[in-house]
N, C-alpha and C positions, 0 to 999 in steps of 0.2 A: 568876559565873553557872554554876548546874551542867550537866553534860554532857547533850546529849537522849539519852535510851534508843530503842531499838528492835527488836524483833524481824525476823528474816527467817525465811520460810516457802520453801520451794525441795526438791521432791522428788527431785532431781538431784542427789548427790551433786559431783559438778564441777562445775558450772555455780553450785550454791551458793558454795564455794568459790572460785568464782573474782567471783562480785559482791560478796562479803564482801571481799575481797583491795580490789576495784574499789570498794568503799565506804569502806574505809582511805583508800584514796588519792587523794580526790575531797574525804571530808569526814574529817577525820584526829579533828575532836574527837566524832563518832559515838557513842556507847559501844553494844555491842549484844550486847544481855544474854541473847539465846536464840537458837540457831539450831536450825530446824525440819525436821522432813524429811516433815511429812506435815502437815493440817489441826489434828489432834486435838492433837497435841503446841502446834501456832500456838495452838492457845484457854486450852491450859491459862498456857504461858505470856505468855498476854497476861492473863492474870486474875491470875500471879502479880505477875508484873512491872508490869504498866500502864504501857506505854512510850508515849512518845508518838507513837513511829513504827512502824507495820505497815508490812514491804516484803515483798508477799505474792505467789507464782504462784495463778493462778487454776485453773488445774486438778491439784489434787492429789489422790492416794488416799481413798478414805472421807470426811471433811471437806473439799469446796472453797475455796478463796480467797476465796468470793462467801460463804460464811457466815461464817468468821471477821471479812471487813471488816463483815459486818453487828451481830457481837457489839462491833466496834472501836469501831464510829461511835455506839457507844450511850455509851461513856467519853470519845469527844472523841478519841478516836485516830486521828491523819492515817494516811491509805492511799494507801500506793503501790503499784503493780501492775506486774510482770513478769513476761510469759508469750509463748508463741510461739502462740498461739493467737487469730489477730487477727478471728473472725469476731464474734465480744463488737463491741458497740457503742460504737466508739471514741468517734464525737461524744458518745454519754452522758457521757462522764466528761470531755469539754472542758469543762462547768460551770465549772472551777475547784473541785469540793469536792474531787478526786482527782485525782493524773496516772496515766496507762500506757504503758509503756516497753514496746515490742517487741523479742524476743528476733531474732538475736541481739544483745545490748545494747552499744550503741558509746557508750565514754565520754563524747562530746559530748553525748549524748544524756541520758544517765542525770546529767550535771552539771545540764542545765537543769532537769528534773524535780526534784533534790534544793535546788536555786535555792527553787522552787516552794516546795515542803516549806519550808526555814527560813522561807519569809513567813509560814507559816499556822501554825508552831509557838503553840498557844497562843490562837489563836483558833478558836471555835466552826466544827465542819463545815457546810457547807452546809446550809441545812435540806431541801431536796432530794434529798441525799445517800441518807437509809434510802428512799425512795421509786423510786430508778433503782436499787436495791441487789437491792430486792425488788421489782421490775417485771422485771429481769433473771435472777430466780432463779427467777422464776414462769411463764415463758414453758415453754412446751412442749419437751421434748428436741429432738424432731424441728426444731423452727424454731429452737433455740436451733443446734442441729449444721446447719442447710440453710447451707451460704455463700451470701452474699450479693455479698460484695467480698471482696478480698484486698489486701494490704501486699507486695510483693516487692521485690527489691532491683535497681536498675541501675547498676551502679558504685556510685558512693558516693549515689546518690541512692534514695529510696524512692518508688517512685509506687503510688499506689491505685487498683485496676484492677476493675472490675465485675465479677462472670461472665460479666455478658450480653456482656461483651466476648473473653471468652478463648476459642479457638478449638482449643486440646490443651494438655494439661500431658505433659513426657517426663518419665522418669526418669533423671538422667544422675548416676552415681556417688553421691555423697550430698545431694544438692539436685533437687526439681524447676524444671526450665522451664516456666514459662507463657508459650505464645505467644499472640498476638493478631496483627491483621491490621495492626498497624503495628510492632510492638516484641517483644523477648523479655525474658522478667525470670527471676530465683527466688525461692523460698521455700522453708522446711526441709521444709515438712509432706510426706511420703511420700504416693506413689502410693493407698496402702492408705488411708493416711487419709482423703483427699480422697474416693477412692470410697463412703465413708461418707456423706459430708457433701455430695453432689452429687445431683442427679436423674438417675435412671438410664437415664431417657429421652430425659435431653437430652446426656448423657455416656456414650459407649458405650467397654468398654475391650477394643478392638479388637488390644492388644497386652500381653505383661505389663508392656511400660516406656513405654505410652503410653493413653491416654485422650482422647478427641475428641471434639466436639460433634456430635452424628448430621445437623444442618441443614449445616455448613461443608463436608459431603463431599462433592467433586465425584465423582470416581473411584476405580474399584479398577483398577491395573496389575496385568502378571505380568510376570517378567522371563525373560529364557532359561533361568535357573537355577530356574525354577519358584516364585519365591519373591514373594509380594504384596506392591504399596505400594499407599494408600493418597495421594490428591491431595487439596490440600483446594482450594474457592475461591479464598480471599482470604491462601494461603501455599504456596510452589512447593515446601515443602521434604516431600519423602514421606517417608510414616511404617510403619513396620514395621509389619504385619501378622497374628496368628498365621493357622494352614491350617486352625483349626476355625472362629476369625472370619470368612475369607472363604468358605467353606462357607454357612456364615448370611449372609451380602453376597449370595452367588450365588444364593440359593433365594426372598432376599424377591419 
């Protein structure tokens, strides 16, 4: 039996490299005949090659993930998906036409997926498949970027956490905290991005390494040393404050 082909698309330099390494060593008879560092290059050599396997990031420079798998699923090429970007419609792609693996990618995880993959090698994609490809490509920026839920990590476990549920995200060195009123988790995505991708009405960023839900605030403190926290309801722990956000606090 000859070896499955596949491309990988990954505009991460190390991150590429290290799921290439983690694809060696997972599926050893792999063969993977192009590695990509942006969309444009993923098309070309998927057109050269015709691999059977795309293992594509979803958001990459110029060409995204979501148009290369949509040129894939036209030749019958299985798509896998690796991105740290979990506002995408995971249950879309439980169909079974596709798996997605969230970054960052733990072995266990990326086994089961590539599980996946060898059962479908060879059989026709979902017919479903160009249809959630292009219902997801066709949505509006804004709604495509508005979260919805998020994936964070608690220990070794991942729980899926609503907005409506999160009460602030901190910045703590290279991970945010998502708190809620029972639990704290993280997730990679930067302060900056989130604010992107949040209502600004419902998320006020009251600090440069924290961002709050404007309904969860009970009070503003000051301390001897002049300096503001922030109390929220439903979490005792106060949260920095800058002196031109409580300025705006004090004058509504």
């Amino acid at each position: 039996m000859s070896s499955i082909t596949a491309i990988v698309a990954e505009d991460e330099d190390p991150q590429r490299a290290a799921l290439i390494q983690m694809l060696g060593e997972l599926w050893p008879g792999l063969s993977i005949v192009a590695e990509c560092a942006d969309g444009l290059s993923a098309l070309e050599a998927l057109q050269a090659h015709q691999p059977k396997l795309a293992i594509l990031d979803i958001r990459m420079p110029g060409v995204s993930g979501i148009d290369v798998a949509q040129a894939a699923a036209k030749t019958g090429t299985q798509i896998l998906f690796i991105t740290a970007h979990d506002e995408y419609a995971v249950s879309a792609f439980e169909t079974g036409a596709i798996d997605y693996v969230l970054k960052p990618v733990r072995a266990e995880r990326l086994a089961q997926a590539l599980e996946r993959v060898r059962e479908r090698i060879g059989k026709p994609a979902a017919p479903a498949l160009q249809e959630i490809l292009a219902a997801i490509k066709a949505k509006p920026q804004d709604d495509l970027d508005q979260l919805q839920w998020i994936t964070a990590s608690i220990g070794n476990t991942v729980r899926f956490i609503g907005i409506d549920e999160v009460l602030c995200f901190r910045a703590e060195q290279k991970l945010t905290r998502v708190v809620t009123a029972d639990v704290f988790a993280y997730i990679r995505t930067p302060l900056r991005e989130l604010m992107c991708r949040l209502d600004p009405d419902t998320f006020w960023q009251v600090h440069r390494s924290a961002l709050v839900r404007a309904s969860a605030i009970d009070r503003l403190d000051q301390d001897e040393l002049g300096k503001y926290w922030l109390r929220l309801k439903k979490n005792k722990e106060p949260l920095p404050v800058s002196q031109s956000f409580a300025r705006r606090l004090r004058i509504m």
